[in-house]
MARLODO-380708 format. One record per atom (N, C-alpha, C): residue number from 0; residue in three letters; atom name; x, y, z. Coordinates in Angstrom, 1 decimal, always signed. Layout:
N
(NUM; "ALA"; "CA"; (X; Y; Z)),
...
! end
This chain:
100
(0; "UNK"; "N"; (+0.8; -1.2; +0.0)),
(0; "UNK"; "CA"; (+0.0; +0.0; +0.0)),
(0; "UNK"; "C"; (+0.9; +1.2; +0.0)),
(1; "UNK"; "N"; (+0.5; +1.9; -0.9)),
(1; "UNK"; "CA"; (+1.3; +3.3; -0.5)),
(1; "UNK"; "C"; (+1.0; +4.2; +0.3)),
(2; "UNK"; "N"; (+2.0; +4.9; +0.7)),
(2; "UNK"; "CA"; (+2.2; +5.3; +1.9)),
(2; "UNK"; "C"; (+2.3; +7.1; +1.7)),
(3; "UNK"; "N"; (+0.6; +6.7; +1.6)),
(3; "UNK"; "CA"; (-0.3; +8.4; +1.4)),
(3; "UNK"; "C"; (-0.2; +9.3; +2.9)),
(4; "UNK"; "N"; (-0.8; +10.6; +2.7)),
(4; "UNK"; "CA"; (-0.5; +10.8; +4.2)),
(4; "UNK"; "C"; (-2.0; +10.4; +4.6)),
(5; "UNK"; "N"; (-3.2; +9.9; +4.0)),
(5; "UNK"; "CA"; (-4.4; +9.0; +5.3)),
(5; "UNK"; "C"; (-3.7; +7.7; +5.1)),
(6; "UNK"; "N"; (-3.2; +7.2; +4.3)),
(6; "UNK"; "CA"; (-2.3; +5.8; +5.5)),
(6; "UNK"; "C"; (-1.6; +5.8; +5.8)),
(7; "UNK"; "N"; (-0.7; +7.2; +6.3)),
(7; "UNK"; "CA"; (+0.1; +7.1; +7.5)),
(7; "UNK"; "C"; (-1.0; +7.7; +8.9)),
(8; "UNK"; "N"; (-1.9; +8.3; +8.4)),
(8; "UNK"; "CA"; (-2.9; +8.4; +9.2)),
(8; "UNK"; "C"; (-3.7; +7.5; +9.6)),
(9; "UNK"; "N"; (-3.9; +6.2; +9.2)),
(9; "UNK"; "CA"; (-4.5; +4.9; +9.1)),
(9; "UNK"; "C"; (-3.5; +4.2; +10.5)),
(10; "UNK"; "N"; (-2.2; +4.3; +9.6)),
(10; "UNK"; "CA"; (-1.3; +3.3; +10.9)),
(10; "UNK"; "C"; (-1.2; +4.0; +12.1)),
(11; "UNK"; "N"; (-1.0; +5.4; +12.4)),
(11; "UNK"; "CA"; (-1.0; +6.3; +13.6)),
(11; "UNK"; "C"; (-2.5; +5.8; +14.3)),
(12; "UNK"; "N"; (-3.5; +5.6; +13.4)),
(12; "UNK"; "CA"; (-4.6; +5.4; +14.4)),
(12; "UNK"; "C"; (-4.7; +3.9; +15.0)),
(13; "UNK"; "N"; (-4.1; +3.3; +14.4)),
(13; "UNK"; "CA"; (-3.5; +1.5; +14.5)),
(13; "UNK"; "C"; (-3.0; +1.6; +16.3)),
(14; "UNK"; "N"; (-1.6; +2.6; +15.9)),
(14; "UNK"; "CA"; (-0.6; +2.7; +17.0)),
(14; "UNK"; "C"; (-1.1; +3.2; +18.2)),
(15; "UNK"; "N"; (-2.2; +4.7; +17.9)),
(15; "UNK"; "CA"; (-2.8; +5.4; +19.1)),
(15; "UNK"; "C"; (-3.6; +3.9; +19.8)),
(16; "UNK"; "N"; (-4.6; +3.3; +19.4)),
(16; "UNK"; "CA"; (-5.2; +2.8; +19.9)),
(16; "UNK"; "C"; (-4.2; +1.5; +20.9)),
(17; "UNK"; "N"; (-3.4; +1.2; +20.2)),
(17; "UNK"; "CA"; (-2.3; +0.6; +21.1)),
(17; "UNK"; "C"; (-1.4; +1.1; +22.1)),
(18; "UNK"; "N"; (-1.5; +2.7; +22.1)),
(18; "UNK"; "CA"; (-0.9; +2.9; +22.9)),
(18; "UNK"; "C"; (-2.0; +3.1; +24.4)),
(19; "UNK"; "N"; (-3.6; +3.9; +23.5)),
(19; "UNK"; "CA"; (-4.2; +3.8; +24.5)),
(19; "UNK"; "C"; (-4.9; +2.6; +25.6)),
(20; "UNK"; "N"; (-4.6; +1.1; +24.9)),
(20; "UNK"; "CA"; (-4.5; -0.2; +25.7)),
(20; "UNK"; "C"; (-4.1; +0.2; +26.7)),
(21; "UNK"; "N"; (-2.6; +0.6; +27.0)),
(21; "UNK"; "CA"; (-1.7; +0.3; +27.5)),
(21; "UNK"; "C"; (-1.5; +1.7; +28.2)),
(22; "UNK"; "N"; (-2.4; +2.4; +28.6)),
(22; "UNK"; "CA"; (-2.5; +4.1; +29.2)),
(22; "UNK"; "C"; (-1.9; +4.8; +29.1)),
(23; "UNK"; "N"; (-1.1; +4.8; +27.9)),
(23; "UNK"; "CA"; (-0.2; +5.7; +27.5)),
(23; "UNK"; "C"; (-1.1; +6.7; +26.6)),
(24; "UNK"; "N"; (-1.9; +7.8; +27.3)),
(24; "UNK"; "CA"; (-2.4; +8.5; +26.7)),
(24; "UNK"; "C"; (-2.1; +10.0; +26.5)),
(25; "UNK"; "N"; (-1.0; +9.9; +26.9)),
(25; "UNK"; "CA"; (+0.1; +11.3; +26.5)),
(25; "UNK"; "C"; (+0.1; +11.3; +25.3)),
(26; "UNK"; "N"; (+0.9; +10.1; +24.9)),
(26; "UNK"; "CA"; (+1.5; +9.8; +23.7)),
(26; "UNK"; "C"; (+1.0; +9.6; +22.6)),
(27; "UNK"; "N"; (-0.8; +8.9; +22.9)),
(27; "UNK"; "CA"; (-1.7; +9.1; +21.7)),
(27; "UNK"; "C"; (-2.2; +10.2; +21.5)),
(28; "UNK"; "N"; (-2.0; +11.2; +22.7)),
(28; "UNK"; "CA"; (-2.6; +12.8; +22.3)),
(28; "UNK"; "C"; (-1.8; +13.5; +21.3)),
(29; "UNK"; "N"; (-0.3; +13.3; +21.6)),
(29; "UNK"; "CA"; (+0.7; +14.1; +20.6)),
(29; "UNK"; "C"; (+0.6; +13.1; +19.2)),
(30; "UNK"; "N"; (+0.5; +12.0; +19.2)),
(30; "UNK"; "CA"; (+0.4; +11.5; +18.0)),
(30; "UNK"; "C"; (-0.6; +12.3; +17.3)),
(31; "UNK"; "N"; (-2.1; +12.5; +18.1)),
(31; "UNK"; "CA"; (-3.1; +12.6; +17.5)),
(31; "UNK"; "C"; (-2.9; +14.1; +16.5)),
(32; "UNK"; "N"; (-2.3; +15.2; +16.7)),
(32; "UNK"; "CA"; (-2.1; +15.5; +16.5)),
(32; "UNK"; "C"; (-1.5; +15.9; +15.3)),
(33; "UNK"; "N"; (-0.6; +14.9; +15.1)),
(33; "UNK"; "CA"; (+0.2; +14.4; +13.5)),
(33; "UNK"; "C"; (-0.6; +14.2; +12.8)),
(34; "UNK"; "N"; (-1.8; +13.1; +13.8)),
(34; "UNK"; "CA"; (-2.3; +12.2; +12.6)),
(34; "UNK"; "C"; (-3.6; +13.6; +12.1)),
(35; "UNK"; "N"; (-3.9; +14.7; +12.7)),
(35; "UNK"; "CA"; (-4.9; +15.4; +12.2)),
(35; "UNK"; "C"; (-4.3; +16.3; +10.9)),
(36; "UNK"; "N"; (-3.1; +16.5; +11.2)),
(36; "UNK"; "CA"; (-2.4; +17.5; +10.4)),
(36; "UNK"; "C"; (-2.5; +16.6; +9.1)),
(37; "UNK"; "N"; (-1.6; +15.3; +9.2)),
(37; "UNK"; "CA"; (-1.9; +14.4; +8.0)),
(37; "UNK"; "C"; (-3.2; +14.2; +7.1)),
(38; "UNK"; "N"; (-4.1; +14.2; +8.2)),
(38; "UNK"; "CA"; (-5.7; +14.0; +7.3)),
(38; "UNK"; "C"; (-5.7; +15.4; +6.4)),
(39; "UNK"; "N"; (-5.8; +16.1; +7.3)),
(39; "UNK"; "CA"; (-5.9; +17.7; +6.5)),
(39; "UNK"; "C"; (-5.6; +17.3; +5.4)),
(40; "UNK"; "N"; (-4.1; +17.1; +5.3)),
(40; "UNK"; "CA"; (-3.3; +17.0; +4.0)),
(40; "UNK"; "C"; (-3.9; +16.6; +2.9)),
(41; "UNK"; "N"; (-4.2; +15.3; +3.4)),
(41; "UNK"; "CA"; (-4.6; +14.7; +2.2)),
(41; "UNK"; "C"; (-6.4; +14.7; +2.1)),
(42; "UNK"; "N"; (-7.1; +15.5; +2.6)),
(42; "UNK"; "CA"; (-7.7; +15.9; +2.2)),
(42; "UNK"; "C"; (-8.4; +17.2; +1.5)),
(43; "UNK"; "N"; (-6.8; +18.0; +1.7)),
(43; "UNK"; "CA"; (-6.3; +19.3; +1.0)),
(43; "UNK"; "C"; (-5.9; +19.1; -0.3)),
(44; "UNK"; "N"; (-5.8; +17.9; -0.5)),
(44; "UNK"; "CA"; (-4.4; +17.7; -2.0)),
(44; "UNK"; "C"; (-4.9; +16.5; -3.0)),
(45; "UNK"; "N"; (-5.1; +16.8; -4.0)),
(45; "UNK"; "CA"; (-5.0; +16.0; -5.0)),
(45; "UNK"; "C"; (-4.2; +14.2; -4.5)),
(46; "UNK"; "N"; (-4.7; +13.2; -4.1)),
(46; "UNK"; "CA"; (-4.4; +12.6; -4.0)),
(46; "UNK"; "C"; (-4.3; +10.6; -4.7)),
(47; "UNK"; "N"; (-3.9; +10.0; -5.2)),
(47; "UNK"; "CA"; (-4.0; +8.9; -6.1)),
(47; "UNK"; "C"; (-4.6; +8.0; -5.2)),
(48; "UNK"; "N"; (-5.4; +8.5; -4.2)),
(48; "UNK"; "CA"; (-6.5; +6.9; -3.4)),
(48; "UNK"; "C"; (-7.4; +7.1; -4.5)),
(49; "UNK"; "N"; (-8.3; +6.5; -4.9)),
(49; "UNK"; "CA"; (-9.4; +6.7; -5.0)),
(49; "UNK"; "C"; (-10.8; +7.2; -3.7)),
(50; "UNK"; "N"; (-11.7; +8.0; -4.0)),
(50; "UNK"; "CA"; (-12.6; +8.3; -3.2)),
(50; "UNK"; "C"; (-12.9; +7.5; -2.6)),
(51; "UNK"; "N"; (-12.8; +5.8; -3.2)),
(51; "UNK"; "CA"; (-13.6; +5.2; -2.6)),
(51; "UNK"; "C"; (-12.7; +4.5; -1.1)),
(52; "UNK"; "N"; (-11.3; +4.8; -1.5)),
(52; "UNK"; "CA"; (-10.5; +4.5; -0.6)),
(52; "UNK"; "C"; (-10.0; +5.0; +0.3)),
(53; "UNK"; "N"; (-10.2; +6.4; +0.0)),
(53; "UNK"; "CA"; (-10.5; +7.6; +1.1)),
(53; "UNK"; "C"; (-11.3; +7.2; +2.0)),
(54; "UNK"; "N"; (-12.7; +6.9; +1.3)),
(54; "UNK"; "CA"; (-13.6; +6.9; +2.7)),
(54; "UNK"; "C"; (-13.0; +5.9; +3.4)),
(55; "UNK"; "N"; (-12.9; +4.6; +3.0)),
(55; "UNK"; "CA"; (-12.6; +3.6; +3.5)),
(55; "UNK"; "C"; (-12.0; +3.8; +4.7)),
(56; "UNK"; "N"; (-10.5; +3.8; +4.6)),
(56; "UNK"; "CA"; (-9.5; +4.4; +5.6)),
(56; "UNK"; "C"; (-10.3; +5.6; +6.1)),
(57; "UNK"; "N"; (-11.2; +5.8; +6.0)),
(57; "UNK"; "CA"; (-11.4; +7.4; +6.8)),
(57; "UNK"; "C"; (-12.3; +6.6; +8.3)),
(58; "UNK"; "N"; (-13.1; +5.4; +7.5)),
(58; "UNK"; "CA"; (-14.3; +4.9; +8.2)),
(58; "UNK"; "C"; (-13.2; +4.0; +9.3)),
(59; "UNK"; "N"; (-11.8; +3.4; +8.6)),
(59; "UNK"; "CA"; (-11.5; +2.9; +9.5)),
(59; "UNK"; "C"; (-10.8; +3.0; +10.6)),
(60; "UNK"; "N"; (-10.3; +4.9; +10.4)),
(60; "UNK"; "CA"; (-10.0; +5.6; +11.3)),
(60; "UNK"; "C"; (-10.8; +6.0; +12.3)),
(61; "UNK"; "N"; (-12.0; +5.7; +12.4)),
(61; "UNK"; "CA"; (-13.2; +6.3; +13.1)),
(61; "UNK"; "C"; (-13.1; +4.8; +13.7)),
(62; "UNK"; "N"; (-13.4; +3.9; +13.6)),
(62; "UNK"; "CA"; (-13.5; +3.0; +14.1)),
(62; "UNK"; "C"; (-12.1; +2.8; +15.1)),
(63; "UNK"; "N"; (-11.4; +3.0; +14.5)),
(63; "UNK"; "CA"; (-10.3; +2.9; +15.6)),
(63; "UNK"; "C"; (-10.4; +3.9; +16.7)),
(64; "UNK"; "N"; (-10.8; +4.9; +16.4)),
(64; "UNK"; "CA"; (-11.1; +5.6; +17.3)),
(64; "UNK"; "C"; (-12.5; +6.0; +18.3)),
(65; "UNK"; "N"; (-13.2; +5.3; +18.0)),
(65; "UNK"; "CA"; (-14.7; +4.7; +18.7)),
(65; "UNK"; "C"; (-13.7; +3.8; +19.7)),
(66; "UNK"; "N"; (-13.1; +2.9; +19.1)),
(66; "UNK"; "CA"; (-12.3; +1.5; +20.5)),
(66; "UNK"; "C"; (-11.7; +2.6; +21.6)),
(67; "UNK"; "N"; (-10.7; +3.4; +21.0)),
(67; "UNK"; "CA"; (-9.6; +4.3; +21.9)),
(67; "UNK"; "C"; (-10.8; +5.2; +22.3)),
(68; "UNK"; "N"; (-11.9; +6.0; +22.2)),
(68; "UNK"; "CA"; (-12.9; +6.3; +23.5)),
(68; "UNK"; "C"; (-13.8; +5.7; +24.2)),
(69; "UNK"; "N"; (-14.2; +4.4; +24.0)),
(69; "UNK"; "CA"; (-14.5; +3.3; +24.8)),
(69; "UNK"; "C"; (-14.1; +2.9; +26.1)),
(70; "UNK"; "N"; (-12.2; +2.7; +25.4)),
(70; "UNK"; "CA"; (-11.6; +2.2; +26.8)),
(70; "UNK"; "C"; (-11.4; +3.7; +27.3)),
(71; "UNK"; "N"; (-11.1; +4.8; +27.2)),
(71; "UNK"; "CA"; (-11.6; +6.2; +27.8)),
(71; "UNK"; "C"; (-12.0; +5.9; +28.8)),
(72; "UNK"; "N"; (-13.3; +6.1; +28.3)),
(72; "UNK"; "CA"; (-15.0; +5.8; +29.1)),
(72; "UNK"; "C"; (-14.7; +4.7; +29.9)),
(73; "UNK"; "N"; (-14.6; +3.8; +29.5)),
(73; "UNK"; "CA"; (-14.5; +2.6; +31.0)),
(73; "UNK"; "C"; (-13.1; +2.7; +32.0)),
(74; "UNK"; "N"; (-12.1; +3.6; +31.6)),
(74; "UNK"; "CA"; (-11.0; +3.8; +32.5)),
(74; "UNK"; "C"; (-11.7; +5.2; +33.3)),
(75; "UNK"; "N"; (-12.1; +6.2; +32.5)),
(75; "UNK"; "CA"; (-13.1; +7.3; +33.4)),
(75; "UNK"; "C"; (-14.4; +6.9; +34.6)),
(76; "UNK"; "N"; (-14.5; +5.8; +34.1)),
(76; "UNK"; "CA"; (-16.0; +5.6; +34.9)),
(76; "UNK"; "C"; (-15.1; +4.7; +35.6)),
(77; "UNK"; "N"; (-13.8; +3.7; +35.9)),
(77; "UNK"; "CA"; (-13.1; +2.9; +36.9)),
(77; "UNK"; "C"; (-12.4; +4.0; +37.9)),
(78; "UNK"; "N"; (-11.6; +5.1; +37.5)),
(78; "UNK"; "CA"; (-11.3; +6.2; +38.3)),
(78; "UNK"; "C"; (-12.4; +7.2; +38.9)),
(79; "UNK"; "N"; (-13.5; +6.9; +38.4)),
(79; "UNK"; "CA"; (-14.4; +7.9; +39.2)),
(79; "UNK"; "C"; (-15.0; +7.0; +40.1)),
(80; "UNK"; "N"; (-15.3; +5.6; +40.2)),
(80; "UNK"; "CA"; (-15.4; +4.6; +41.3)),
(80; "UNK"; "C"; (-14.6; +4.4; +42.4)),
(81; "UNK"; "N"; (-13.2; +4.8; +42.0)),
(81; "UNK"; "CA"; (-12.3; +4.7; +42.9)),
(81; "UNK"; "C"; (-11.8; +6.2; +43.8)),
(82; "UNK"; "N"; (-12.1; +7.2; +42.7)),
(82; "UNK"; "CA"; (-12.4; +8.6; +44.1)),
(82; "UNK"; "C"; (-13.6; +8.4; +44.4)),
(83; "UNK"; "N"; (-14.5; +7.8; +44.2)),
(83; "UNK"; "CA"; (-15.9; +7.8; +45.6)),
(83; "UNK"; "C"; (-15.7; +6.7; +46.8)),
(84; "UNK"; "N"; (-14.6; +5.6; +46.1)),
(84; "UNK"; "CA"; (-14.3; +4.8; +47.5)),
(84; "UNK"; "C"; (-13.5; +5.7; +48.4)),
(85; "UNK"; "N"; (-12.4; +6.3; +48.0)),
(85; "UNK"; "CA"; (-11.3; +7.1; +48.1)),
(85; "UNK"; "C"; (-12.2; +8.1; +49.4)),
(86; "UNK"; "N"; (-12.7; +9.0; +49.0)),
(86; "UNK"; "CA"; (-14.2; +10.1; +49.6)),
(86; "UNK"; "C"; (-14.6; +9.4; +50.5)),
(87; "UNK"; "N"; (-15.1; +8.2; +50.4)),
(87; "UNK"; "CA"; (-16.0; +7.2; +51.2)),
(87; "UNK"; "C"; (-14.8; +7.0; +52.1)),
(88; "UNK"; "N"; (-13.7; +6.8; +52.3)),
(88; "UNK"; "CA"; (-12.7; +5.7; +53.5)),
(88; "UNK"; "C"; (-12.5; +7.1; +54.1)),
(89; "UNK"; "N"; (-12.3; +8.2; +53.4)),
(89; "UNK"; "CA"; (-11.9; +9.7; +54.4)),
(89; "UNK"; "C"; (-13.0; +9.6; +55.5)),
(90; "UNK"; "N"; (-14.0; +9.9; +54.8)),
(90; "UNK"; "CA"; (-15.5; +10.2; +55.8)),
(90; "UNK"; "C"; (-15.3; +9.4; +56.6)),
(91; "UNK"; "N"; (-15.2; +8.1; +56.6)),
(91; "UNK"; "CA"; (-15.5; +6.9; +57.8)),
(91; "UNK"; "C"; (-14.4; +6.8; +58.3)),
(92; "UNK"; "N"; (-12.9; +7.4; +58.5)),
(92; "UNK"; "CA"; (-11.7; +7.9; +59.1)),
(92; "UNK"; "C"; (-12.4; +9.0; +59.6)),
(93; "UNK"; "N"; (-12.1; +9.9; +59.1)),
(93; "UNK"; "CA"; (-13.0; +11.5; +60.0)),
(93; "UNK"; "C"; (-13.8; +11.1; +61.2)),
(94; "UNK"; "N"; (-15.0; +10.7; +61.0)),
(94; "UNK"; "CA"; (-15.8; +10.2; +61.9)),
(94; "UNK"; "C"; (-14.9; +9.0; +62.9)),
(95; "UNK"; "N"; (-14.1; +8.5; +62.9)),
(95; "UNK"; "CA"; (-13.8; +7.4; +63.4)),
(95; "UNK"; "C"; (-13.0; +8.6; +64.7)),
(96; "UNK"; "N"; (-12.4; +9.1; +64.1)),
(96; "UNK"; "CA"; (-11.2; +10.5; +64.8)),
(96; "UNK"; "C"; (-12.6; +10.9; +65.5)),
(97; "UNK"; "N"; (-13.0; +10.9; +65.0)),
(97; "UNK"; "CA"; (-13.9; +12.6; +65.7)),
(97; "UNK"; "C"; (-14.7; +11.2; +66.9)),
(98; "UNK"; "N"; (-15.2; +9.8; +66.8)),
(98; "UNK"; "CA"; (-15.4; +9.4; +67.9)),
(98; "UNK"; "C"; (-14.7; +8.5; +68.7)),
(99; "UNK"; "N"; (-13.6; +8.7; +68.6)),
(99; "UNK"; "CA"; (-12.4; +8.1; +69.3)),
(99; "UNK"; "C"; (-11.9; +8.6; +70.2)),
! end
Protein backbone atom coordinates (compact mmCIF):
# COMPACT_ATOMS: atom_id res chain seq x y z
CA UNK A 1 0.00 0.00 0.00
CA UNK A 2 1.28 3.32 -0.50
CA UNK A 3 2.19 5.29 1.95
CA UNK A 4 -0.26 8.44 1.35
CA UNK A 5 -0.51 10.84 4.23
CA UNK A 6 -4.36 9.01 5.32
CA UNK A 7 -2.32 5.84 5.47
CA UNK A 8 0.12 7.11 7.55
CA UNK A 9 -2.87 8.43 9.23
CA UNK A 10 -4.54 4.93 9.06
CA UNK A 11 -1.34 3.30 10.95
CA UNK A 12 -1.03 6.35 13.60
CA UNK A 13 -4.61 5.36 14.38
CA UNK A 14 -3.54 1.54 14.47
CA UNK A 15 -0.59 2.71 17.04
CA UNK A 16 -2.78 5.41 19.05
CA UNK A 17 -5.21 2.75 19.92
CA UNK A 18 -2.31 0.57 21.06
CA UNK A 19 -0.94 2.88 22.93
CA UNK A 20 -4.18 3.82 24.47
CA UNK A 21 -4.48 -0.16 25.72
CA UNK A 22 -1.66 0.34 27.45
CA UNK A 23 -2.48 4.11 29.20
CA UNK A 24 -0.19 5.68 27.54
CA UNK A 25 -2.37 8.54 26.67
CA UNK A 26 0.05 11.28 26.50
CA UNK A 27 1.54 9.85 23.73
CA UNK A 28 -1.67 9.10 21.71
CA UNK A 29 -2.59 12.75 22.30
CA UNK A 30 0.71 14.07 20.59
CA UNK A 31 0.35 11.48 17.99
CA UNK A 32 -3.15 12.64 17.52
CA UNK A 33 -2.09 15.52 16.47
CA UNK A 34 0.17 14.39 13.47
CA UNK A 35 -2.30 12.21 12.56
CA UNK A 36 -4.87 15.41 12.17
CA UNK A 37 -2.42 17.48 10.36
CA UNK A 38 -1.89 14.39 7.99
CA UNK A 39 -5.68 13.97 7.32
CA UNK A 40 -5.89 17.70 6.53
CA UNK A 41 -3.35 16.98 4.01
CA UNK A 42 -4.63 14.68 2.21
CA UNK A 43 -7.71 15.94 2.20
CA UNK A 44 -6.34 19.29 1.04
CA UNK A 45 -4.42 17.72 -2.01
CA UNK A 46 -4.98 15.96 -4.97
CA UNK A 47 -4.39 12.64 -3.97
CA UNK A 48 -4.04 8.90 -6.13
CA UNK A 49 -6.49 6.89 -3.39
CA UNK A 50 -9.42 6.75 -5.00
CA UNK A 51 -12.56 8.28 -3.17
CA UNK A 52 -13.60 5.16 -2.58
CA UNK A 53 -10.46 4.54 -0.56
CA UNK A 54 -10.46 7.58 1.14
CA UNK A 55 -13.61 6.90 2.74
CA UNK A 56 -12.58 3.62 3.53
CA UNK A 57 -9.50 4.42 5.55
CA UNK A 58 -11.39 7.42 6.79
CA UNK A 59 -14.34 4.93 8.20
CA UNK A 60 -11.49 2.87 9.48
CA UNK A 61 -9.95 5.62 11.26
CA UNK A 62 -13.20 6.33 13.15
CA UNK A 63 -13.47 3.04 14.12
CA UNK A 64 -10.28 2.88 15.56
CA UNK A 65 -11.14 5.64 17.33
CA UNK A 66 -14.67 4.75 18.68
CA UNK A 67 -12.34 1.53 20.49
CA UNK A 68 -9.57 4.29 21.93
CA UNK A 69 -12.86 6.30 23.47
CA UNK A 70 -14.54 3.33 24.82
CA UNK A 71 -11.56 2.19 26.76
CA UNK A 72 -11.63 6.18 27.83
CA UNK A 73 -15.03 5.77 29.14
CA UNK A 74 -14.48 2.61 30.99
CA UNK A 75 -11.04 3.76 32.47
CA UNK A 76 -13.06 7.26 33.39
CA UNK A 77 -16.02 5.61 34.94
CA UNK A 78 -13.08 2.93 36.89
CA UNK A 79 -11.28 6.19 38.30
CA UNK A 80 -14.38 7.88 39.20
CA UNK A 81 -15.40 4.58 41.31
CA UNK A 82 -12.30 4.65 42.93
CA UNK A 83 -12.37 8.61 44.05
CA UNK A 84 -15.86 7.77 45.59
CA UNK A 85 -14.31 4.81 47.48
CA UNK A 86 -11.35 7.11 48.12
CA UNK A 87 -14.24 10.09 49.61
CA UNK A 88 -16.02 7.22 51.17
CA UNK A 89 -12.75 5.65 53.46
CA UNK A 90 -11.87 9.71 54.38
CA UNK A 91 -15.55 10.22 55.75
CA UNK A 92 -15.47 6.93 57.84
CA UNK A 93 -11.70 7.86 59.09
CA UNK A 94 -12.97 11.50 59.96
CA UNK A 95 -15.78 10.21 61.94
CA UNK A 96 -13.82 7.44 63.39
CA UNK A 97 -11.25 10.49 64.76
CA UNK A 98 -13.90 12.62 65.74
CA UNK A 99 -15.42 9.39 67.92
CA UNK A 100 -12.45 8.08 69.28
Amino acid sequence: MKQTPLNQSLELSRHMLELVKQGAWDEAAELEQVRQRLIEEELQAASSLAIKDKVEALREIQRLNQQAEAIGRKERSELSKQLRELKQGRKVTQAYRKNA
